[in-house]
N, C-alpha and C positions, 0 to 999 in steps of 0.2 A: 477763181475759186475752184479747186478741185473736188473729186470726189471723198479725200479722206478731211478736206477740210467741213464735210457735210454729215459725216459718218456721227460724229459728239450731238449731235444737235437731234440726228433721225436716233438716236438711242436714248437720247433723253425725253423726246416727244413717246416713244414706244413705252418705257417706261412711266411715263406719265399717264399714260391711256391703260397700261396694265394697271396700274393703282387705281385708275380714277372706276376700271372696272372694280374691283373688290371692293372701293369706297360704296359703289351704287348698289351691291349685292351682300351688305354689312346689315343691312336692317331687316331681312330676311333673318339674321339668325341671330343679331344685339337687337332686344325690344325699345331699348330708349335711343337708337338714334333714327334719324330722318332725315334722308337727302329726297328732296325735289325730282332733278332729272337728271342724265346721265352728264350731261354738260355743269350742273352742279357738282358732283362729284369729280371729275376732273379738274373742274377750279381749286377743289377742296385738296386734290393730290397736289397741285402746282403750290398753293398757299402752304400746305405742308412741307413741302420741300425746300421752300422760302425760309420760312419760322425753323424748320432743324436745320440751315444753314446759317442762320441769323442771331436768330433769339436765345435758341436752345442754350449755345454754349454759353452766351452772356448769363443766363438763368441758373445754370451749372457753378459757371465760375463764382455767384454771388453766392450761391447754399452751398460751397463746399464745409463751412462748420458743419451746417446743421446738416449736412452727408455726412460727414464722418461720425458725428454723435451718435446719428443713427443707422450706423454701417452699411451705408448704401443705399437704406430704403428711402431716405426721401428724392432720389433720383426718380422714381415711381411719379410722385407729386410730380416733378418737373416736367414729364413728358404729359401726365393729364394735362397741365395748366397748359401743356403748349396746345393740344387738343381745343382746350375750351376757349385759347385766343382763336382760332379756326373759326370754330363757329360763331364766335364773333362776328369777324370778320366778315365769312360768307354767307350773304342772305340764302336760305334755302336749305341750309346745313342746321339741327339743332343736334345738342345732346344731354342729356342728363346723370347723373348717379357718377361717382366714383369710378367704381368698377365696370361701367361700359365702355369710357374714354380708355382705361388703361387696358381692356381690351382691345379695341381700336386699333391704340397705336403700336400695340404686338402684333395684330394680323397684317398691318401695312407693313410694319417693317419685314417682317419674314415676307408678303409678295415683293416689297422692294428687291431682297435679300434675291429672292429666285428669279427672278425678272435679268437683275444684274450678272447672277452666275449664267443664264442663258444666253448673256450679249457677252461675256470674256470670251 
């Protein structure tokens, strides 16, 4: 195994630890959520990345009516719901309200977003 066959793996671990920061420094400035410890938050960025790999588009593909009906906005709903399967999932993680998921999952995708342009 070489070294650029190591390179996908140490970008996605970096990436994962930048997210899993902004996850653990989210509750400082959204009142309704709660992560535990910094290693909860990292699960919570890994579990994320899993569910928008996974889930998401399955979830997409089945509301694309009622996306169109309502030009777009229930694509909104679909990134909460994917949120609130997260915290499901991970002990440690809660959240509440509407509008704090769907802020959420904007602040992570723009760190994702910057994260990504600083490893091309």
């Amino acid at each position: 195994m070489g070294k650029e066959d190591l390179l996908p793996m140490l970008s996605y671990i970096i990436r994962l630890i930048c997210c899993g920061a902004a996850v653990y420094f989210m509750p400082a400035i959204l009142s309704k959520i709660h992560v535990d410890t910094f290693t909860t938050a990292v699960i919570v960025a890994f579990v994320m990345s899993i569910l928008n790999t996974v889930v998401k588009p399955i979830l997409q593909l089945i509301s694309i009516p009622i996306t169109i009906l309502t030009l777009g906005f229930f694509y909104l709903v679909v990134n909460v719901f994917v949120v609130y399967i997260c915290a499901y999932l991970v002990p440690g993680f809660t959240i509440d309200g509407f509008l704090q998921p769907l802020i959420f999952g904007f602040i992570l995708s723009i760190v994702n977003g910057i994260v990504s342009g600083f490893q091309d």
